[in-house]
TIVO-2410 file (N, C-alpha, C; in nm, 3 decimals):
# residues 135
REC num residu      c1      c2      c3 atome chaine
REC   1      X  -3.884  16.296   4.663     N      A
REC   1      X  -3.875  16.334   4.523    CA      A
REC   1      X  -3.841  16.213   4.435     C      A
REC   2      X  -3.702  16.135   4.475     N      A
REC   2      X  -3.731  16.020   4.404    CA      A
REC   2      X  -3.807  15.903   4.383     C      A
REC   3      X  -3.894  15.890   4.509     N      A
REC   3      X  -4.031  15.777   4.530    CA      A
REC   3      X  -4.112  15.874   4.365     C      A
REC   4      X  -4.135  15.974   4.395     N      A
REC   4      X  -4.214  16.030   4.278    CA      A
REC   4      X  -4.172  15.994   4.148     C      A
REC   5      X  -4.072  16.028   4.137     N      A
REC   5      X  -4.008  15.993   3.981    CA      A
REC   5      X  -4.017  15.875   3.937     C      A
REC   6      X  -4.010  15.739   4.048     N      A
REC   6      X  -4.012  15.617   4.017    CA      A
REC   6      X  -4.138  15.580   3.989     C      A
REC   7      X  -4.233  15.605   4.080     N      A
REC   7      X  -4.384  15.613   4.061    CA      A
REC   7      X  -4.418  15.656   3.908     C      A
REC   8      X  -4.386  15.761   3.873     N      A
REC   8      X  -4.430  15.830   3.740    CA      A
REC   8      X  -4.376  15.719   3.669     C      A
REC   9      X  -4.274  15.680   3.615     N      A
REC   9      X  -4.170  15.581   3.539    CA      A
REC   9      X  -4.302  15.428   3.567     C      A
REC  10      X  -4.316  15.410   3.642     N      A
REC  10      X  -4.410  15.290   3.642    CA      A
REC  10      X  -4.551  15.330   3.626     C      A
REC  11      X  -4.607  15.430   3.685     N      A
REC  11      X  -4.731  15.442   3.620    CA      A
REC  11      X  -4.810  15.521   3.545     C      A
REC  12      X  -4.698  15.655   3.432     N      A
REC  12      X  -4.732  15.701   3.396    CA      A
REC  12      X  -4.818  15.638   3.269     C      A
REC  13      X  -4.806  15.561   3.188     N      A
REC  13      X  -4.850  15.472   3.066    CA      A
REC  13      X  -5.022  15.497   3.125     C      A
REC  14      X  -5.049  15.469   3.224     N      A
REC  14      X  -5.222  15.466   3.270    CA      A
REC  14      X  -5.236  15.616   3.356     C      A
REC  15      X  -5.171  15.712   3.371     N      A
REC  15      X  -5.222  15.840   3.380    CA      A
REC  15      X  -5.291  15.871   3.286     C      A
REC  16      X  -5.409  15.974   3.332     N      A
REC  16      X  -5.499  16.073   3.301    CA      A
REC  16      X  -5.419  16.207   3.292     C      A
REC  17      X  -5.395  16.240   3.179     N      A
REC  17      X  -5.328  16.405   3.179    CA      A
REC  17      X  -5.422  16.497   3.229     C      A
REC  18      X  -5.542  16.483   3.212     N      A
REC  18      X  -5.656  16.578   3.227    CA      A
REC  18      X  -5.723  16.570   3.357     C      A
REC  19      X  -5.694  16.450   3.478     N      A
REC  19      X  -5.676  16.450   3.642    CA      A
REC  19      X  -5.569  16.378   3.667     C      A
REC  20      X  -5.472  16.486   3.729     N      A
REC  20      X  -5.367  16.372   3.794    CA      A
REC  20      X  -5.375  16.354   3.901     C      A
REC  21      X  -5.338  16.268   3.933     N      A
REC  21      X  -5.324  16.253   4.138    CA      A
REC  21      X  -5.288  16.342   4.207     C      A
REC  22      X  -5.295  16.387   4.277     N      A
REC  22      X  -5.180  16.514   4.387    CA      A
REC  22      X  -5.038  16.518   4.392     C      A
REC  23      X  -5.011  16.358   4.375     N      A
REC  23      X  -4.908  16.323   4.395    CA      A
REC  23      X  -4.801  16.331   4.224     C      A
REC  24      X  -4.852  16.408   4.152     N      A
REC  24      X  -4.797  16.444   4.019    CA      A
REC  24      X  -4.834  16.597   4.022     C      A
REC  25      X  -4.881  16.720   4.113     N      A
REC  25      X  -4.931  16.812   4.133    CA      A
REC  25      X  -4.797  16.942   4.126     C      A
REC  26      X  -4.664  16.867   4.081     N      A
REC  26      X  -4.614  16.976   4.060    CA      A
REC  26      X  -4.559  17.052   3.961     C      A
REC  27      X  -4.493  17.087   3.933     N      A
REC  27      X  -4.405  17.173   3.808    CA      A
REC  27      X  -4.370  17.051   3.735     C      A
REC  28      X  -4.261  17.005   3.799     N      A
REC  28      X  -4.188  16.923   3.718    CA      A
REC  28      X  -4.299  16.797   3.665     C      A
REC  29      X  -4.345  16.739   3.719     N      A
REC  29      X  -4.458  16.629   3.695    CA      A
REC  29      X  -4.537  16.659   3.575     C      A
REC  30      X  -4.587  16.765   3.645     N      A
REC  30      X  -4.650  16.826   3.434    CA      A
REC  30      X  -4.579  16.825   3.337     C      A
REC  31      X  -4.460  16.898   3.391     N      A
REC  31      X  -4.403  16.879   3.274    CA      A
REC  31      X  -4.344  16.765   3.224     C      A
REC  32      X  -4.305  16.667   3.300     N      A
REC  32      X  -4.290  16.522   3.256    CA      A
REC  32      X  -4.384  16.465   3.196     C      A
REC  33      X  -4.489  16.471   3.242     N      A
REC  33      X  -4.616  16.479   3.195    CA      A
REC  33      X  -4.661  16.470   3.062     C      A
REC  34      X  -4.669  16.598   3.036     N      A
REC  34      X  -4.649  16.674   2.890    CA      A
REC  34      X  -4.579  16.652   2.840     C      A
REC  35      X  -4.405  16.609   2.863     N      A
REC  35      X  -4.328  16.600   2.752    CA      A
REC  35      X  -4.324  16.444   2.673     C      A
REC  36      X  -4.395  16.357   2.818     N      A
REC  36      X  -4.436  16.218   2.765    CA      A
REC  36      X  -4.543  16.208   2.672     C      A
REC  37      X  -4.645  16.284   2.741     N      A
REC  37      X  -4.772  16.336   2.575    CA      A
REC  37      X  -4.701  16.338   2.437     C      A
REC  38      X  -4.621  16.498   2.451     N      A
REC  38      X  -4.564  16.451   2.309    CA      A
REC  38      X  -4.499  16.365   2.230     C      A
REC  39      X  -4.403  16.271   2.358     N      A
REC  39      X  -4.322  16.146   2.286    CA      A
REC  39      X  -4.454  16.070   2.196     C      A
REC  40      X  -4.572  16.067   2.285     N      A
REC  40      X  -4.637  15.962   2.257    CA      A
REC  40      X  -4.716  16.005   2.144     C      A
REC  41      X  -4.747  16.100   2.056     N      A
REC  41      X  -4.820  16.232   1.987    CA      A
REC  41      X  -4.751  16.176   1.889     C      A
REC  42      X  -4.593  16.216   1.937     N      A
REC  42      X  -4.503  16.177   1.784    CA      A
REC  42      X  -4.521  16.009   1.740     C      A
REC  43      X  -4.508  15.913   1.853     N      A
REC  43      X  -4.490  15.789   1.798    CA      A
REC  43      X  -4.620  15.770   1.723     C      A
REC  44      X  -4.752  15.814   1.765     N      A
REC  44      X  -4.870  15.769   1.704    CA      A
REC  44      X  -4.855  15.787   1.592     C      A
REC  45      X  -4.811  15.903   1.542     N      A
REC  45      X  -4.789  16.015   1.425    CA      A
REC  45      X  -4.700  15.925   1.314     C      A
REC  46      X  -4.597  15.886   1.423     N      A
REC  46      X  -4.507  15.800   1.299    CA      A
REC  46      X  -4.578  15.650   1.307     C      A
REC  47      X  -4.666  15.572   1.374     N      A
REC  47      X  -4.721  15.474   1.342    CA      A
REC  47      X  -4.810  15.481   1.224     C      A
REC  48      X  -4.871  15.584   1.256     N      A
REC  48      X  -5.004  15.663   1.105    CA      A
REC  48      X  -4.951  15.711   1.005     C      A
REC  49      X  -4.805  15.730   1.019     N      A
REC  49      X  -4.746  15.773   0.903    CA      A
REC  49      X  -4.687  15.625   0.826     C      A
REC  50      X  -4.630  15.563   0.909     N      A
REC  50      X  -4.557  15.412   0.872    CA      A
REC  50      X  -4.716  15.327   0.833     C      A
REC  51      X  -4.788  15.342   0.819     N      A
REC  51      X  -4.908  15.269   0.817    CA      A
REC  51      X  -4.953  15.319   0.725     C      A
REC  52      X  -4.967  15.415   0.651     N      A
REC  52      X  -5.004  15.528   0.545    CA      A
REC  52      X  -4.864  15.486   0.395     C      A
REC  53      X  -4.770  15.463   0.463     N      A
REC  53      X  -4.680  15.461   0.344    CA      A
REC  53      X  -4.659  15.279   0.327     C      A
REC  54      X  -4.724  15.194   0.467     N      A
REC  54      X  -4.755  15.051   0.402    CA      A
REC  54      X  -4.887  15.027   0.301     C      A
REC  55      X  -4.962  15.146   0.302     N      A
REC  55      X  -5.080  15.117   0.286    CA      A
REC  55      X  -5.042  15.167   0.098     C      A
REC  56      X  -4.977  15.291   0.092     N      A
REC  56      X  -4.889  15.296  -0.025    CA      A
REC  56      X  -4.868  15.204  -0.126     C      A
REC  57      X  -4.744  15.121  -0.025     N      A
REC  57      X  -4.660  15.043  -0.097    CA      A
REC  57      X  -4.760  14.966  -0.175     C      A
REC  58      X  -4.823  14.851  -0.107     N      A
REC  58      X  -4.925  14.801  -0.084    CA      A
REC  58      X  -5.022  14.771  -0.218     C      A
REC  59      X  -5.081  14.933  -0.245     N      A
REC  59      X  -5.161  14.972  -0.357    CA      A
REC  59      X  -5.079  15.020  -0.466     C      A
REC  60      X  -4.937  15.054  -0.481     N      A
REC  60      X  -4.857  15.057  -0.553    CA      A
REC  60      X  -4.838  14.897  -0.615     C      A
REC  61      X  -4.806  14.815  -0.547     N      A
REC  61      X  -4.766  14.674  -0.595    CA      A
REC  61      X  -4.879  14.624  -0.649     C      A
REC  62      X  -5.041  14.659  -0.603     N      A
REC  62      X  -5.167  14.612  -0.666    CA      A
REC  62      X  -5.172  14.626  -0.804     C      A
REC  63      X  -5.164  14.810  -0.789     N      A
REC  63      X  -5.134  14.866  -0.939    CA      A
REC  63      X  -5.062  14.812  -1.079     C      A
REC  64      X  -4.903  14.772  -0.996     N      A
REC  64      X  -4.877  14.734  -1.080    CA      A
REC  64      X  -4.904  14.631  -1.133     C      A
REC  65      X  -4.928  14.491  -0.999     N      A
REC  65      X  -5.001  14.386  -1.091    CA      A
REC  65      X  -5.096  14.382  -1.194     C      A
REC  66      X  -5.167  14.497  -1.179     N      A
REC  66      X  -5.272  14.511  -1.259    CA      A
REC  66      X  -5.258  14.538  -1.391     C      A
REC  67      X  -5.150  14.617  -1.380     N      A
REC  67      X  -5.112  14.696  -1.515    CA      A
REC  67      X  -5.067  14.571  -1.606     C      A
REC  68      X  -4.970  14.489  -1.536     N      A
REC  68      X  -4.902  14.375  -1.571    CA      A
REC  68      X  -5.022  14.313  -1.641     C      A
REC  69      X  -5.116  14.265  -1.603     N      A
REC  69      X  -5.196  14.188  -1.590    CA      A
REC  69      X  -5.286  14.252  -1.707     C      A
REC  70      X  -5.295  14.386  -1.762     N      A
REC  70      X  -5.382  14.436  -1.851    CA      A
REC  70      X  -5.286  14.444  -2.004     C      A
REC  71      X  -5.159  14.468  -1.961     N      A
REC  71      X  -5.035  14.469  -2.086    CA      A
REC  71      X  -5.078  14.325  -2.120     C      A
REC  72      X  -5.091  14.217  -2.039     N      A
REC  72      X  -5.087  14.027  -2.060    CA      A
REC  72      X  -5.190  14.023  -2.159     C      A
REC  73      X  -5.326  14.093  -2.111     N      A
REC  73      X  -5.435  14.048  -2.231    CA      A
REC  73      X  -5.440  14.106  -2.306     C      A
REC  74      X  -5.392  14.245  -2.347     N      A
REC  74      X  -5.374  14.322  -2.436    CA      A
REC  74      X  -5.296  14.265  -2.543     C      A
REC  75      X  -5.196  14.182  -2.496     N      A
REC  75      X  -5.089  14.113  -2.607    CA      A
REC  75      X  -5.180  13.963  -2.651     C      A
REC  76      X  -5.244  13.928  -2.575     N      A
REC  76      X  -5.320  13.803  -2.596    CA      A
REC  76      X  -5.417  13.852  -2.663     C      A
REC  77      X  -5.488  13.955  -2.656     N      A
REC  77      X  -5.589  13.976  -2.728    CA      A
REC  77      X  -5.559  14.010  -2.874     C      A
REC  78      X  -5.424  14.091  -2.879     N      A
REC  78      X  -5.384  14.149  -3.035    CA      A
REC  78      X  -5.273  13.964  -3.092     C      A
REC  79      X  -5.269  13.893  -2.991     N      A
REC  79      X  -5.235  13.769  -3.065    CA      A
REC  79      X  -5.370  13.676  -3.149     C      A
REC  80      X  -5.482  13.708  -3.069     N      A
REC  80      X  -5.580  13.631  -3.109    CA      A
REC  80      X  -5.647  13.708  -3.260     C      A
REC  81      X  -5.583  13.860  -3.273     N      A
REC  81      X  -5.680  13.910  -3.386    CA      A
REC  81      X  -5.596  13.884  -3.478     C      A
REC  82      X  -5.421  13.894  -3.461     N      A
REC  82      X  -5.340  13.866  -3.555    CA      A
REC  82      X  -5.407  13.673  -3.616     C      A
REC  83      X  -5.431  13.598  -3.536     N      A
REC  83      X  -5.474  13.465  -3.573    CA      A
REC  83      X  -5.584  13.462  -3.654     C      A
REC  84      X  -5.709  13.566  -3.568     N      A
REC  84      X  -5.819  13.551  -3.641    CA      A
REC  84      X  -5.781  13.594  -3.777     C      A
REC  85      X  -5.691  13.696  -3.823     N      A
REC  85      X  -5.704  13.779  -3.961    CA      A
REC  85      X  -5.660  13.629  -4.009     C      A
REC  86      X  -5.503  13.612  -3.989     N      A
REC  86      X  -5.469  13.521  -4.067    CA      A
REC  86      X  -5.564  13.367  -4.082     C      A
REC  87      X  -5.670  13.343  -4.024     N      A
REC  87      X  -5.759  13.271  -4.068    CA      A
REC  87      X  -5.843  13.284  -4.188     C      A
REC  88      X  -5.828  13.422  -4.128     N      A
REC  88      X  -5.963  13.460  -4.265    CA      A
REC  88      X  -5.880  13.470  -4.410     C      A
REC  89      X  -5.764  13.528  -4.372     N      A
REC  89      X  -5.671  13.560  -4.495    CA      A
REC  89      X  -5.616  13.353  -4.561     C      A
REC  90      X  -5.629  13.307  -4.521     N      A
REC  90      X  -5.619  13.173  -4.510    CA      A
REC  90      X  -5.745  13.130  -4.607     C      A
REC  91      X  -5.827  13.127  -4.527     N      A
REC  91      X  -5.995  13.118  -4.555    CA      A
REC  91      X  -6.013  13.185  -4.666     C      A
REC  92      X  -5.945  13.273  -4.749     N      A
REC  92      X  -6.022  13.392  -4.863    CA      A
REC  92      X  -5.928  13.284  -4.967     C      A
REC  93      X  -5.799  13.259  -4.936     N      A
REC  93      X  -5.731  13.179  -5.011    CA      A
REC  93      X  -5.728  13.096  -5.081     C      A
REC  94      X  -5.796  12.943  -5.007     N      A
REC  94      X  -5.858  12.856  -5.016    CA      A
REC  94      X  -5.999  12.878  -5.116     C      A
REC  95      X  -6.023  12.987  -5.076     N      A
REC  95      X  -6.184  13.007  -5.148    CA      A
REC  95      X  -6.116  13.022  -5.308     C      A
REC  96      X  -6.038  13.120  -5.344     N      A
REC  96      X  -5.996  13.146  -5.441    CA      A
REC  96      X  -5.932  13.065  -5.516     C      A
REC  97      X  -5.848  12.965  -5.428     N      A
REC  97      X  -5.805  12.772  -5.449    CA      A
REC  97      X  -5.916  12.742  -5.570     C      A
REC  98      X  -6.046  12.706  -5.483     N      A
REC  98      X  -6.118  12.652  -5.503    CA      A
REC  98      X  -6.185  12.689  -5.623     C      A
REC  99      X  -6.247  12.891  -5.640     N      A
REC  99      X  -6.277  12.888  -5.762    CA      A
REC  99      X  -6.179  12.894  -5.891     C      A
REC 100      X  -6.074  12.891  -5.843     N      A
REC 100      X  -5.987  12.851  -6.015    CA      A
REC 100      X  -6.004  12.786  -6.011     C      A
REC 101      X  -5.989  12.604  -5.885     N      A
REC 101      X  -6.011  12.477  -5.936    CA      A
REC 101      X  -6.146  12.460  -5.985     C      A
REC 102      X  -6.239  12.490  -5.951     N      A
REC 102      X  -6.406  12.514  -6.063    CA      A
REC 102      X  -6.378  12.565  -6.168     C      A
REC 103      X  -6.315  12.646  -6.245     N      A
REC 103      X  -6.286  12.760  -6.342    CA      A
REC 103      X  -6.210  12.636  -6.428     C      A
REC 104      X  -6.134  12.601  -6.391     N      A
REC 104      X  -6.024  12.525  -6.440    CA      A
REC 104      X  -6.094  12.393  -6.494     C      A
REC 105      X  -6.185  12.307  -6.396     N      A
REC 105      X  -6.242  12.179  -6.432    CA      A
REC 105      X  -6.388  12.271  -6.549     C      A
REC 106      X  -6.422  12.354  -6.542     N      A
REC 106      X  -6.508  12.398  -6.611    CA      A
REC 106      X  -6.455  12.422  -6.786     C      A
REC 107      X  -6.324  12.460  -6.762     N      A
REC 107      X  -6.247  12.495  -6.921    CA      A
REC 107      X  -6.215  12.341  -6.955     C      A
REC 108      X  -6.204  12.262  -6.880     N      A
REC 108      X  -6.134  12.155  -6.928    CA      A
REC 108      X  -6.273  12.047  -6.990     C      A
REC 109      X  -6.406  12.110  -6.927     N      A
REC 109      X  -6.474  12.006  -6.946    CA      A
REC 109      X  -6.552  12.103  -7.095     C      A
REC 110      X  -6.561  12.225  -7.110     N      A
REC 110      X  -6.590  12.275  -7.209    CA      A
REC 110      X  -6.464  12.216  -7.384     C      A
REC 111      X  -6.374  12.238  -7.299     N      A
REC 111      X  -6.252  12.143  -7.405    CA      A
REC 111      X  -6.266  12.058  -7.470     C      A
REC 112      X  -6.309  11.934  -7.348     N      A
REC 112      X  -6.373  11.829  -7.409    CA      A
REC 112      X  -6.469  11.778  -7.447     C      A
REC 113      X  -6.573  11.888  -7.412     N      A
REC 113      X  -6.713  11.922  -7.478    CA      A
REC 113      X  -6.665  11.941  -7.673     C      A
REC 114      X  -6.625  12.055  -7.662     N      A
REC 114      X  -6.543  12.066  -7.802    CA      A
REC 114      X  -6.476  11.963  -7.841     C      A
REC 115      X  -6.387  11.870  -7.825     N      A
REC 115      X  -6.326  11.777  -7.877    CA      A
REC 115      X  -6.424  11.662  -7.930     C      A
REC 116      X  -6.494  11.676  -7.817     N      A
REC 116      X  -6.590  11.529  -7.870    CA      A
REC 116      X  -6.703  11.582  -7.969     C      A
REC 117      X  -6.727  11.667  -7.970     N      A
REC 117      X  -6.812  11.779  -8.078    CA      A
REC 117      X  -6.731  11.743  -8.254     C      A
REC 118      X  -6.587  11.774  -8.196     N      A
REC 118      X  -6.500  11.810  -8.352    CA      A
REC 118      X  -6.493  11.644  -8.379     C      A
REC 119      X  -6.486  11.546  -8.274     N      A
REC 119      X  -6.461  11.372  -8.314    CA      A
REC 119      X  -6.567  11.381  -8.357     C      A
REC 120      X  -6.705  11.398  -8.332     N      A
REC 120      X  -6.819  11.335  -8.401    CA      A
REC 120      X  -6.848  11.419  -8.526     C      A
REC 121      X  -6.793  11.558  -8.595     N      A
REC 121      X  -6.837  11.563  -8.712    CA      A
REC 121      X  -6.724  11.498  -8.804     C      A
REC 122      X  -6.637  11.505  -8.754     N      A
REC 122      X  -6.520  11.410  -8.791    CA      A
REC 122      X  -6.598  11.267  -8.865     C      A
REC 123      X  -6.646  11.210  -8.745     N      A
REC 123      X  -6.654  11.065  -8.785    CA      A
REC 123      X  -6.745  11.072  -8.893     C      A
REC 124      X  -6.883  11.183  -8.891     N      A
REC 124      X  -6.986  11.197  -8.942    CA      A
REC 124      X  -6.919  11.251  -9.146     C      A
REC 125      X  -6.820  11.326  -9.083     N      A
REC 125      X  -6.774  11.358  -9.222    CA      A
REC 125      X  -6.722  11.212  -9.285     C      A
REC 126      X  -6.600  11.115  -9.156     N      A
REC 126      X  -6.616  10.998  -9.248    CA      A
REC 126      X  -6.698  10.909  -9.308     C      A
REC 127      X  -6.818  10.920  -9.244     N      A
REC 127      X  -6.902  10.812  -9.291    CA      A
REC 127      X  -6.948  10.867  -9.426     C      A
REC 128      X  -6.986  10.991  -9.447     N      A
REC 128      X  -7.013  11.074  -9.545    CA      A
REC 128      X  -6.930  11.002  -9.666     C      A
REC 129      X  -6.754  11.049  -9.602     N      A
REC 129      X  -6.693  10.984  -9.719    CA      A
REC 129      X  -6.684  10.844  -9.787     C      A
REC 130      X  -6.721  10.779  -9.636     N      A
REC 130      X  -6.695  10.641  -9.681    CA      A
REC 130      X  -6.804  10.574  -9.777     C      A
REC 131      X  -6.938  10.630  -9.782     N      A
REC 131      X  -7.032  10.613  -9.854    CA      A
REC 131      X  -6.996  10.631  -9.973     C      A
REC 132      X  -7.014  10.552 -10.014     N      A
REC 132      X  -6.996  10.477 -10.172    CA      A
REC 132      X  -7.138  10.602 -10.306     C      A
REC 133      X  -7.094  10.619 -10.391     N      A
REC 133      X  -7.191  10.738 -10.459    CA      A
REC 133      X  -7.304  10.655 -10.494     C      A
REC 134      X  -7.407  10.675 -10.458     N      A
REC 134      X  -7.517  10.598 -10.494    CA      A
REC 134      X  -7.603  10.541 -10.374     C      A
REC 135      X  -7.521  10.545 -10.267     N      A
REC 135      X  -7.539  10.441 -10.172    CA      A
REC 135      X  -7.648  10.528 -10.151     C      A
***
């Protein structure tokens, strides 16, 4: 009986549950048997389970990189429109710069359009006066 038990202990790992030797042909042997099946039922079970919740973790940590990674351009992207506006708002500025400074050199040159208008009837009135009656 104990040659058997030792036997089983060393070579059960490469038994066939479904032919055993003769020499495993009894009560107890099956049932050693069988109750080693289930040890081994459960460990698979918790390997497929521990392998299932690495596989988890895993795609959990992907996720979140990702998310990370979509919040990143999302803020980069609403940095680049905040830039673009203020370009344009920049850009409309400048434009508006520019047409008062046209507006502005335009009044100033109409000004002196007029001034030199009012000097020459001016002068024209002096010569008028300066003419002697008869002349």
């Amino acid at each position: 009986m104990q040659q058997r038990w030792l036997k089983f202990f060393k070579e059960a790992e490469t038994l066939d549950d479904a032919s055993l030797p003769a020499w495993m042909q009894t009560p107890e042997m099956r049932q050693a048997m069988s109750t080693l099946k289930q040890f081994s039922e459960k460990e698979l079970a918790y390997h497929a389970y521990q392998a299932r919740q690495n596989y988890l973790r895993v795609q959990a940590s992907y996720q979140a990189d990702m998310d990370e990674k979509d919040e990143k351009a999302k803020l980069a992207e609403a940095r680049v429109e905040r830039a673009t506006a203020e370009a344009e708002r920049a850009h409309a500025e400048a434009e508006r710069e520019r047409a008062a400074r046209t507006a502005a050199e335009a009044d100033r040159a109409k000004v002196q359009a007029e001034r030199d208008a009012a000097n020459a009837e001016l002068e024209r009135l002096r010569r008028l006066l300066d003419q002697k009656p008869g002349q």
